[in-house]
C-alpha positions as CSV (number, residue, x, y, z in Angstrom):
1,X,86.0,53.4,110.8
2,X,82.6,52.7,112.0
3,X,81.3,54.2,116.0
4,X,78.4,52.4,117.7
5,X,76.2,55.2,120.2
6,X,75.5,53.2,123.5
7,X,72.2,55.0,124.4
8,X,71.0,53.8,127.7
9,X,69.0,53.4,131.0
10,X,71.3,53.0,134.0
11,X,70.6,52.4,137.6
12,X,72.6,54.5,140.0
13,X,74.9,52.1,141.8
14,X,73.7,49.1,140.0
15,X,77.3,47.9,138.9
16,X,76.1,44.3,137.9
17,X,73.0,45.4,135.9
18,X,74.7,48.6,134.5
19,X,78.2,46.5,133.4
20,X,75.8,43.7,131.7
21,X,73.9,46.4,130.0
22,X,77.0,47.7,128.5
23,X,78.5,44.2,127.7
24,X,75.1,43.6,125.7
25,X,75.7,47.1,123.8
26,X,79.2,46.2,123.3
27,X,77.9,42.8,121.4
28,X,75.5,44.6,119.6
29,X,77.8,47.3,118.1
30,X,80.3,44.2,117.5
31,X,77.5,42.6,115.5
32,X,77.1,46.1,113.6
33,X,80.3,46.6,112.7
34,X,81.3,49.3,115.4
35,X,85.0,49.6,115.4
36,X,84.0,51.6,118.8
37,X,81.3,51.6,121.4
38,X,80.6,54.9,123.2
39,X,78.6,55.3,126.1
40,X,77.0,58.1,128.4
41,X,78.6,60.0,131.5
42,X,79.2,58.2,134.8
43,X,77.8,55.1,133.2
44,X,79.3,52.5,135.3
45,X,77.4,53.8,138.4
46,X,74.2,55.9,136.8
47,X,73.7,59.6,136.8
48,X,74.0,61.3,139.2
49,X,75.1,59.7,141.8
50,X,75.3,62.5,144.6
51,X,77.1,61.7,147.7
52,X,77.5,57.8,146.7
53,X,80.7,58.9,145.1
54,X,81.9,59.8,149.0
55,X,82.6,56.1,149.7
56,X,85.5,54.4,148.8
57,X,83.7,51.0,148.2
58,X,81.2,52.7,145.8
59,X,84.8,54.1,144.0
60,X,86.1,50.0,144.2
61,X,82.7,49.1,143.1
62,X,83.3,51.5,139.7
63,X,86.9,50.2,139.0
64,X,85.9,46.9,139.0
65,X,83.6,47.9,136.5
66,X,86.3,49.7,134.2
67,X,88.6,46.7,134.6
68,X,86.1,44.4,133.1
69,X,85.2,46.3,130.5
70,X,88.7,46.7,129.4
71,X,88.8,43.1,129.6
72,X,86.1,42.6,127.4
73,X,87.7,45.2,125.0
74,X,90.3,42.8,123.7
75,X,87.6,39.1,124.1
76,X,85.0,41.3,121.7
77,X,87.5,42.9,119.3
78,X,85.8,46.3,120.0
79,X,87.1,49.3,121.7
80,X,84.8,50.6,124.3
81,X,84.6,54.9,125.6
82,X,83.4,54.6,129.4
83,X,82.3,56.8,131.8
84,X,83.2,56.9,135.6
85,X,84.8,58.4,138.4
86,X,88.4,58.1,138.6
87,X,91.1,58.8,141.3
88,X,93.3,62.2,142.0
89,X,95.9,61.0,142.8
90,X,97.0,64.6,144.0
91,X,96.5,65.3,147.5
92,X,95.3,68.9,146.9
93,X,91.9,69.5,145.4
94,X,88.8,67.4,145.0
95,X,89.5,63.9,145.6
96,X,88.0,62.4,142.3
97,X,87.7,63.3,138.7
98,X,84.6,63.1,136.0
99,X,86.2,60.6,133.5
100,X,86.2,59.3,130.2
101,X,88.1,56.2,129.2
102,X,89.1,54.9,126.7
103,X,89.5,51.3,126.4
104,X,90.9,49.0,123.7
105,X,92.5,45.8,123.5
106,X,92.8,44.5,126.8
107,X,94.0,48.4,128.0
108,X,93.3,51.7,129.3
109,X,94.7,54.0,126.2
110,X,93.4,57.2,127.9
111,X,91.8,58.9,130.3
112,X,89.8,62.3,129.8
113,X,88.7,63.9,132.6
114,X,86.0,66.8,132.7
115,X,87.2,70.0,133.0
116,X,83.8,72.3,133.1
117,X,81.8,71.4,136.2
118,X,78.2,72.7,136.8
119,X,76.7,73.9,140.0
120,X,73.7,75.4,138.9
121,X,70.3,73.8,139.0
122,X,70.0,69.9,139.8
123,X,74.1,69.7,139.3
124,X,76.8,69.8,142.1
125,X,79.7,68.1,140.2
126,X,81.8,70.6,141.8
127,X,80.8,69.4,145.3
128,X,82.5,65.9,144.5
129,X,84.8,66.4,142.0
130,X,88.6,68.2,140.6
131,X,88.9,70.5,137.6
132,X,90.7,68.6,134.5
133,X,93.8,70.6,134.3
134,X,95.6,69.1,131.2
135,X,93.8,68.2,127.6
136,X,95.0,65.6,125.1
137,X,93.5,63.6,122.2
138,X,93.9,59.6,121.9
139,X,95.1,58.3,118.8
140,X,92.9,54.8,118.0
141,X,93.1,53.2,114.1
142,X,94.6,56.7,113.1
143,X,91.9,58.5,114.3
144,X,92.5,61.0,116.7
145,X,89.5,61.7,119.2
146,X,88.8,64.2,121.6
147,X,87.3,63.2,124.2
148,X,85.0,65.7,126.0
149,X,82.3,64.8,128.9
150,X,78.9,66.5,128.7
151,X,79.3,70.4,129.5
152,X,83.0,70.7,128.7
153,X,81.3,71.3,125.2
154,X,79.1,74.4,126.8
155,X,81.7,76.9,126.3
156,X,81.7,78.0,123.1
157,X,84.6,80.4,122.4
158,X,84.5,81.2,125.7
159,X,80.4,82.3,125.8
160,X,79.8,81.0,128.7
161,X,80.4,82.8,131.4
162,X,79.8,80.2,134.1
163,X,83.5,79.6,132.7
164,X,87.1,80.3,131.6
165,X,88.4,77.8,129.6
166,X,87.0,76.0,126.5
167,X,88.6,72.1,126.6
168,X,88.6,71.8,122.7
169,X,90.0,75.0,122.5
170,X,92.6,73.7,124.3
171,X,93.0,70.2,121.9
172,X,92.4,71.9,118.7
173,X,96.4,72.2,118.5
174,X,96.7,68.9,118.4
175,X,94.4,68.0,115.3
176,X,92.0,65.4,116.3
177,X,89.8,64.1,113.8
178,X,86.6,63.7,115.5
179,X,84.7,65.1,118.7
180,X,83.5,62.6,121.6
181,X,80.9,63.4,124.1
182,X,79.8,61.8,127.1
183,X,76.6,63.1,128.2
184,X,74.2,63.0,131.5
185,X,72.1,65.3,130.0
186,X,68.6,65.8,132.0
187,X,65.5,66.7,129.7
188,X,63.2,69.3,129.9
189,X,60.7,70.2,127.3
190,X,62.7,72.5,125.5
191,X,66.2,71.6,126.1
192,X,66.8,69.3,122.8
193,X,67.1,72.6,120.7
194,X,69.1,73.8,122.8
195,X,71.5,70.8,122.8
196,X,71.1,70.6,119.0
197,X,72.1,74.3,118.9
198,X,75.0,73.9,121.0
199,X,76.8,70.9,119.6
200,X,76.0,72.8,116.2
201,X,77.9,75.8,117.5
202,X,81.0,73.4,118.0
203,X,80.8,71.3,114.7
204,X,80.9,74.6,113.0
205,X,83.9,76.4,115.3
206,X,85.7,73.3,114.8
207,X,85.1,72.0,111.7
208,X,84.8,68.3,113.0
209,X,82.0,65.8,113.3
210,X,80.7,65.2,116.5
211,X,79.1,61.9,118.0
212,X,77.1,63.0,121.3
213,X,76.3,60.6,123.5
214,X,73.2,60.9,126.4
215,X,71.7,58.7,128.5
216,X,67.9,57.5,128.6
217,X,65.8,56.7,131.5
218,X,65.3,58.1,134.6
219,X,66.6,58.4,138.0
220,X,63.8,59.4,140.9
221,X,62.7,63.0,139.5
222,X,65.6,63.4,136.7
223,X,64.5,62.5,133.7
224,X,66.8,61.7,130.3
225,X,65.7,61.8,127.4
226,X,68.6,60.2,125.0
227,X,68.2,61.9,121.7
228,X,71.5,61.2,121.3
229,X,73.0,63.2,118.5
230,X,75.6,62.5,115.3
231,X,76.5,65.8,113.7
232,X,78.4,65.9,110.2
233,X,81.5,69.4,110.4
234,X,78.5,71.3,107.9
235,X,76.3,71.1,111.1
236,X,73.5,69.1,109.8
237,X,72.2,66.6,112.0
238,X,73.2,63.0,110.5
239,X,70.9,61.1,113.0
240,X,69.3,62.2,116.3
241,X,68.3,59.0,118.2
242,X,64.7,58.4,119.7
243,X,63.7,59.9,122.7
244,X,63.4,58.0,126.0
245,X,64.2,54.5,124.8
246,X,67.6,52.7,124.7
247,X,69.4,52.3,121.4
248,X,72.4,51.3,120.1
249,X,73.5,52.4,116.4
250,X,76.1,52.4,114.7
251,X,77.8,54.8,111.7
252,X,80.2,54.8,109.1
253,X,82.7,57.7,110.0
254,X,83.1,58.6,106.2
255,X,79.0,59.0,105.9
256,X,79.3,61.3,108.4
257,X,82.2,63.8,107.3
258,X,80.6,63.9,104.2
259,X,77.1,64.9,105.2
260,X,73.1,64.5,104.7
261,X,70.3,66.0,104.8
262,X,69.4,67.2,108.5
263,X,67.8,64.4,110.6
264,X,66.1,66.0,113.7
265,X,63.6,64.7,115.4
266,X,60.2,66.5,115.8
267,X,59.9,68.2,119.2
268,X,55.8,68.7,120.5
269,X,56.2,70.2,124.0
270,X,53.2,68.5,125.0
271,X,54.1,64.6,123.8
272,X,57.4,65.3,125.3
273,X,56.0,66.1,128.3
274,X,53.9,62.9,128.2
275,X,56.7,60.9,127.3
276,X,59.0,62.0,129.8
277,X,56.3,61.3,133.2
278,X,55.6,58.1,131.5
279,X,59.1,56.8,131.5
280,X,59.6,58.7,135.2
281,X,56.7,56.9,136.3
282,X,57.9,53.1,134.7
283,X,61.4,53.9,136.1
284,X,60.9,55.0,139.7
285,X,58.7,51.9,140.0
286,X,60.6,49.6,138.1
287,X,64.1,50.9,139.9
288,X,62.7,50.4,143.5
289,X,60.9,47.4,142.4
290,X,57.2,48.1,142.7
291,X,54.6,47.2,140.4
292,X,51.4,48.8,141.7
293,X,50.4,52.6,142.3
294,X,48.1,54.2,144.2
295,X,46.0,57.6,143.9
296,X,43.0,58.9,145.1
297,X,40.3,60.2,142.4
298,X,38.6,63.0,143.0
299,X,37.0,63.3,139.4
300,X,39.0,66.4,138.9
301,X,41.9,66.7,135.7
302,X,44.8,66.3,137.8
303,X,43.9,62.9,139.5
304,X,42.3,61.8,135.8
305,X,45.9,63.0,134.3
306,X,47.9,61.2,136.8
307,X,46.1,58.3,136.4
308,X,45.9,58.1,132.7
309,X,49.7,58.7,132.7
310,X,50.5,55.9,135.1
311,X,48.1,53.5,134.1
312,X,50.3,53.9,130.6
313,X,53.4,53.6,132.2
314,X,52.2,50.7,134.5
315,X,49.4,49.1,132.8
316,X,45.5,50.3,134.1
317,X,45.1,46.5,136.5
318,X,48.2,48.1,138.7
319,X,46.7,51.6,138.9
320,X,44.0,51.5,141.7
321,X,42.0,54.2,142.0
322,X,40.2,55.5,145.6
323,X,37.1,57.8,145.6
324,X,36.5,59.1,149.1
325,X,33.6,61.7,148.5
326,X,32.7,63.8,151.4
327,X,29.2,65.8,152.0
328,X,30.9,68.5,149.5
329,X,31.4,66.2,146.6
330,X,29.3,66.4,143.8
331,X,27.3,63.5,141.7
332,X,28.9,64.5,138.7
333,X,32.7,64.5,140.4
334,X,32.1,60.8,141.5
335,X,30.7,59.8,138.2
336,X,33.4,61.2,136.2
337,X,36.1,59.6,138.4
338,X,33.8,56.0,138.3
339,X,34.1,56.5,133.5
340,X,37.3,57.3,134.0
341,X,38.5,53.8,135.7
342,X,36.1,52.1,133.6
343,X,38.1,53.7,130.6
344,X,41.3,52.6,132.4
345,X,40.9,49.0,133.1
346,X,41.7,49.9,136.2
347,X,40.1,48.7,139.6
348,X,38.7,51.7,142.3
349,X,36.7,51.7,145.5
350,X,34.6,54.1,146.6
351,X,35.4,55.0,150.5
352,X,32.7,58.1,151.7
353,X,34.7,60.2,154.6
354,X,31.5,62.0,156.1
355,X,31.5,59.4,158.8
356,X,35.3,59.8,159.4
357,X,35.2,63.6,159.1
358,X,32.3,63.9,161.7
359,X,34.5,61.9,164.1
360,X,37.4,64.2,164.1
361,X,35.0,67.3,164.5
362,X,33.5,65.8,167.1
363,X,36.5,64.9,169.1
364,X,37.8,68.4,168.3
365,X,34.3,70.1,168.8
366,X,35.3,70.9,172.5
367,X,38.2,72.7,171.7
368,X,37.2,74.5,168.8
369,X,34.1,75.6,170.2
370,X,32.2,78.3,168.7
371,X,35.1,79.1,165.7
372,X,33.7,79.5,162.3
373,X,34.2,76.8,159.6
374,X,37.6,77.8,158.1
375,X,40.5,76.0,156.2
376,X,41.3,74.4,159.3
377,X,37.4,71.6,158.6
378,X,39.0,71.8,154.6
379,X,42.3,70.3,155.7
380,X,40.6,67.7,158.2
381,X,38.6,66.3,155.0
382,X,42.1,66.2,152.8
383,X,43.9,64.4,155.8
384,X,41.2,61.7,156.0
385,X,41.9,61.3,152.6
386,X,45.4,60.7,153.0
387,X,45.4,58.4,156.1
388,X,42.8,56.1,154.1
389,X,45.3,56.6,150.9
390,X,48.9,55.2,153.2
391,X,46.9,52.8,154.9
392,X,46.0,51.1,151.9
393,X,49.7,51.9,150.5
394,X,51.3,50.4,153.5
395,X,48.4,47.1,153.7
396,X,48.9,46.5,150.0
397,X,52.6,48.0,149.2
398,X,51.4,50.3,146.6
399,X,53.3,53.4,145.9
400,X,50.8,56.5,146.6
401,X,51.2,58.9,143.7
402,X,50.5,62.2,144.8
403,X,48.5,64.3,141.9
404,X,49.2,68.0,142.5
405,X,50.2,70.3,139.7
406,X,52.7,72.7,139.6
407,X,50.4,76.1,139.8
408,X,48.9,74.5,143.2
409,X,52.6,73.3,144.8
410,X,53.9,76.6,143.8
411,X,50.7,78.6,145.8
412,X,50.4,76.2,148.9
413,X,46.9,75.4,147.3
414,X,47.2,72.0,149.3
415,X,47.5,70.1,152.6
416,X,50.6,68.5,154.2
417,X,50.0,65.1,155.2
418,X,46.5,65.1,153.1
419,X,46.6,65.8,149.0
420,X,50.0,66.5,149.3
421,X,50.8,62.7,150.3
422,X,52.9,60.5,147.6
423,X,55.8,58.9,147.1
424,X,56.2,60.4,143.8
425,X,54.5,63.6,142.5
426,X,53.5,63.0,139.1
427,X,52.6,66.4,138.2
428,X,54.1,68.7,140.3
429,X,56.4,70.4,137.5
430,X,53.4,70.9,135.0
431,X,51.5,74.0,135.4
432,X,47.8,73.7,135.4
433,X,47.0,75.0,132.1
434,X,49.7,72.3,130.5
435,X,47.8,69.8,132.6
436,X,44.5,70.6,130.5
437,X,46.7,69.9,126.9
438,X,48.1,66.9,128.7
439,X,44.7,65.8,129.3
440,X,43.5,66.5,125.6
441,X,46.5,64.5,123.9
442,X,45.7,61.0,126.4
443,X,42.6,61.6,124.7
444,X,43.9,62.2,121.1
445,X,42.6,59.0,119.3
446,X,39.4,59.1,121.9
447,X,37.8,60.0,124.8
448,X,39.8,58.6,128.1
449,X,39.4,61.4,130.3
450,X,35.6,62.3,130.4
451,X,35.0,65.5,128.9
452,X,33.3,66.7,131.7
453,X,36.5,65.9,133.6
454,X,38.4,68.6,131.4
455,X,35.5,70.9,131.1
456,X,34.0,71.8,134.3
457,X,35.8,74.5,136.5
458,X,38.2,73.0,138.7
459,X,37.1,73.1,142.1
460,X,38.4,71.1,145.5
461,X,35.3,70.4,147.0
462,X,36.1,71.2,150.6
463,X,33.1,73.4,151.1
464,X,29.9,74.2,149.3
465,X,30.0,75.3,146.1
466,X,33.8,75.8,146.3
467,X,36.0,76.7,143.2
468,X,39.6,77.4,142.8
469,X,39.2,80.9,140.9
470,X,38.3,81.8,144.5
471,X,40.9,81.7,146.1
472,X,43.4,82.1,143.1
473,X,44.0,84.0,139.5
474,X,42.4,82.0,136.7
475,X,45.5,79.9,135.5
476,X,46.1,81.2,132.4
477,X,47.1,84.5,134.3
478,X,49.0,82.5,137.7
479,X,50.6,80.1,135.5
480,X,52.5,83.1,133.9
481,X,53.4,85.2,136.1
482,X,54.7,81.7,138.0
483,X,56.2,81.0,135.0
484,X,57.8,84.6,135.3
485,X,58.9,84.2,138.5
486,X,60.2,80.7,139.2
487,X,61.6,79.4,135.5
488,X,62.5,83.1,134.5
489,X,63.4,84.3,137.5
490,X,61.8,87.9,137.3
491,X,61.2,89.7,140.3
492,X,57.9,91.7,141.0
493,X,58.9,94.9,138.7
494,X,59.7,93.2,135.5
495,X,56.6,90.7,136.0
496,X,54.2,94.0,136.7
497,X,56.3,95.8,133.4
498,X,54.4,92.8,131.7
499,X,51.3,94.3,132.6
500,X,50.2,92.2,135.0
501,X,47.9,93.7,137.4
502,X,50.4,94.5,140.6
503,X,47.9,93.4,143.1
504,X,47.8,90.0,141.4
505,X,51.2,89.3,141.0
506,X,52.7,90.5,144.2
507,X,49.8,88.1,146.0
508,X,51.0,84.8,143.6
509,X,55.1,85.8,144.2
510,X,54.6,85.8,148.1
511,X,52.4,82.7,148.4
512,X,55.0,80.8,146.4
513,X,57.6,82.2,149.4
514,X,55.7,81.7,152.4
515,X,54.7,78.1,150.9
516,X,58.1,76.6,150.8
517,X,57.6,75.1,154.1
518,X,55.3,72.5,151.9
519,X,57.6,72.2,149.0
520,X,59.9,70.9,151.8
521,X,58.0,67.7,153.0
522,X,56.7,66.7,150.1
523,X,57.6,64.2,147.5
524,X,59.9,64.2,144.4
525,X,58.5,65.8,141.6
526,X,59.2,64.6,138.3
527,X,61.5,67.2,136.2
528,X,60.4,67.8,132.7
529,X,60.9,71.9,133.2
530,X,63.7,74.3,133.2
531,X,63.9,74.8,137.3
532,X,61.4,72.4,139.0
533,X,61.1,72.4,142.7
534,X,63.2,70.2,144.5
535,X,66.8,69.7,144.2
536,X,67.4,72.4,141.1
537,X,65.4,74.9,143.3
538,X,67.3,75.3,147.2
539,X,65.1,78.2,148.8
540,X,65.3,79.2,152.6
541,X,62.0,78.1,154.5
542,X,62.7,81.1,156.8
543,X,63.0,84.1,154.7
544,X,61.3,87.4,154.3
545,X,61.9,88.0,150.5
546,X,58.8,89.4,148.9
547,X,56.9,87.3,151.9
């Protein structure tokens, strides 16, 4: 028997583009050989869906899908494993289920639904949908598969304890041949071992090979990363799939029970990283159907970064670049931003603000009176910034990509409606000292981002001779104990047991508290962490927590 892996890029609620994906993938496995065709989690209507799946027509719209797919089972000669949403037909309980079906020959043979539903982070499956409450196999060519949808395999001998079942547990009696996985499974930079480890864990408990299936692509800030996995019962890896590209491949089933050599994939944090915002970048674009970005340049690393990564992802003529220097900017900052749109193909204008600035002061001069210059000028300079940056958003129908890291977002080290503007954050879950390694692999087969770019101290420019270690920790110091804080989710003792000075870290933990009011308004950041900010992160605005 021979399986095909489906490895693609849906489009939430795009039922013509996602079904003729998958009718493609079903001719190319065909033309391989595939006996069977499986594909990701929810891939008739993309991943995840959220509260789409609380209208009936988006439920019609899904069904449709199924039904033609089984029809096209039995006019390709190929069976086809599905995922989508699928009725309860009980009035208790949830109203839908997680499904996988099965579909051969002009039929449904089965329908798996899943059984272990996740609420932590980005995921709220339980919010939409019932707990599977009975487990069988599906016999197909006298093969018997169990079918299991993405974390229903994250219970290993009940280790888990997020849970209290284990679903192939519960099918083991029933002595299928091979495992089945759906997957929707989100990247971050360090969750392919831990995927690898886990579907390990089950080859090995089980004794059966196991053909994991994820998606690729992106959807707004959730990024996935394929890597789609084929794991022979010894636990070596037969084939991992690329990352972030769509794939379809085929296998022998008798290759795989009898085992290779393992196959992994290497796994750089840092290229990963890259990989991932380049793809987020292309797919929010690309999915809304935009072509052209946006982004002021300040001649700092994070606007260089964002550029670099999105003139990649979009090509440098539909990147424009904006330098609006002020009375604070330096030479240097406005050279290094002009050599860095040079080195990008990519067109810029230079817009000074002085003028601009001096006319809100002096319409606010008679109400401010004799205050001293505080952050309140600092702001005024960023907002002029921003209004010049929408204007030319709205005029042109760019998309503004805001550039702020993740060390800044997670201080308040910006201003609403001013740097923190953007339709997309590009870089708001990468700390600033990964932004500096980001910047030196762009420039790994030559110089991109000036080197005076990377190597002067960062600094806002808001007010003379400003630098960012005055107001904050050097980076290597905030990004940890942030790091700490946010991923780890230490509270002030354990960070401080570190030893990290108290002072320090009890200054960083309640800035990132009092500064959720930001987080709130501004735009999706693109995941490639454990817990970004956003919709994996739900903090109270009014709280007095370490604040």
């Amino acid at each position: 028997m021979k399986i095909a892996i489906a490895q693609l890029n849906y489009h939430i609620g795009n039922f013509e583009g996602n079904l003729e994906k998958m009718l493609r993938a079903m001719d190319d496995a065909k033309a391989q050989g595939a006996d069977i065709v499986v594909f990701g989690e929810l891939s008739v209507c993309g991943y995840p869906p959220r509260d789409f799946l609380e209208f009936d027509d988006f439920i019609r719209q899904c069904r449709t899908v199924i039904a033609k797919i089984t029809k096209a089972t039995e006019e390709k000669d190929i069976a086809a494993v599905v995922g989508a949403p699928s009725i309860n037909p009980v009035v208790e309980g949830k109203d839908l289920y997680n499904s996988g079906y099965f579909l051969a020959d002009g039929k449904v043979l089965h329908v798996a639904n899943k059984a272990l539903l996740p609420t932590y982070d980005i995921f709220d499956e339980y919010r939409y949908f019932e707990q599977a409450n009975e487990f069988k196999i599906v016999t197909y060519k006298n093969k018997k598969f169990a079918l299991t949808i993405c974390e229903d395999i994250w219970d290993v001998e009940g280790t888990n304890p997020l849970y209290d079942i284990s679903p192939l547990d519960k099918m083991l009696p029933q002595e299928p041949d091979v495992i089945l996985n759906l997957s929707a499974s989100p990247f971050n930079f360090d969750h392919a071992n831990a995927r690898i480890n886990i579907i390990r864990a089950n080859v090995e408990r089980y004794g059966l090979p196991m053909f994991y299936v994820n998606h690729s692509g992106s959807q707004t800030e959730v990024i996935f990363d394929g890597g789609s996995i084929v794991m022979s019962p010894n636990g070596n890896v037969h084939d991992e799939l690329p990352y972030f590209t769509e794939c379809v491949k085929t296998y022998n089933l008798e290759d795989v029970l009898n085992g290779r050599e393992n196959r992994e994939q290497p796994k750089d944090k840092i290229k990963l990283i890259h990989d991932a915002i380049v793809v987020g970048i292309k797919d929010y674009f690309g999915k809304l159907g935009f072509n052209k970005a946006i982004l002021g340049l300040s001649g700092g690393i994070d606007s260089a970064v964002t550029a670099a990564l999105a003139a990649e992802a979009l090509g440098g003529e539909n990147v424009r670049g904006v330098l609006m220097p002020s009375q604070y900017s330096s030479d240097h900052s406005v050279k290094d931003a002009e050599a860095l749109a040079k080195n990008l193909g990519m067109p810029h204008d230079i817009i000074p603000i002085k003028d601009i600035y001096d006319s809100f002061m002096g319409k606010l001069q008679p109400l401010f009176g004799d205050l001293p210059f505080n952050v309140t000028e600092e702001n005024l300079q960023a907002r002029a910034r921003g209004v010049l940056l929408m204007g030319l958003s709205n005029k042109f129908g760019y998309i503004l990509l805001n550039t702020s890291n993740k060390s800044e977002m997670a201080v308040g080290y910006g201003t609403l409606y001013g740097d923190l503007c953007g339709g997309l954050s590009v870089l708001g879950d990468v700390y600033k000292t990964d932004v500096y390694k980001l910047a030196e692999y762009i420039n790994r087969k030559g110089e991109v981002i000036p080197h005076n770019t990377i190597h002067k101290p960062p600094s806002a420019e808001l007010r003379p001779d400003q630098k960012d270690s005055d107001s904050l920790p050097d980076y290597d110091i905030l990004d940890e104990i942030l790091f700490q804080y946010i991923e780890k989710r230490q509270g002030p003792k354990e960070i401080i047991a570190m030893g990290f000075e108290e002072a320090i870290v009890r200054k960083a933990l309640r800035l990132v508290n009092i500064n959720e009011f930001k987080r709130y308004q501004t735009a999706p950041a693109l995941r490639v962490s454990g817990k970004a900010f956003g919709m994996g992160r739900r903090m109270p605005i009014v709280g007095k927590y370490l604040s």
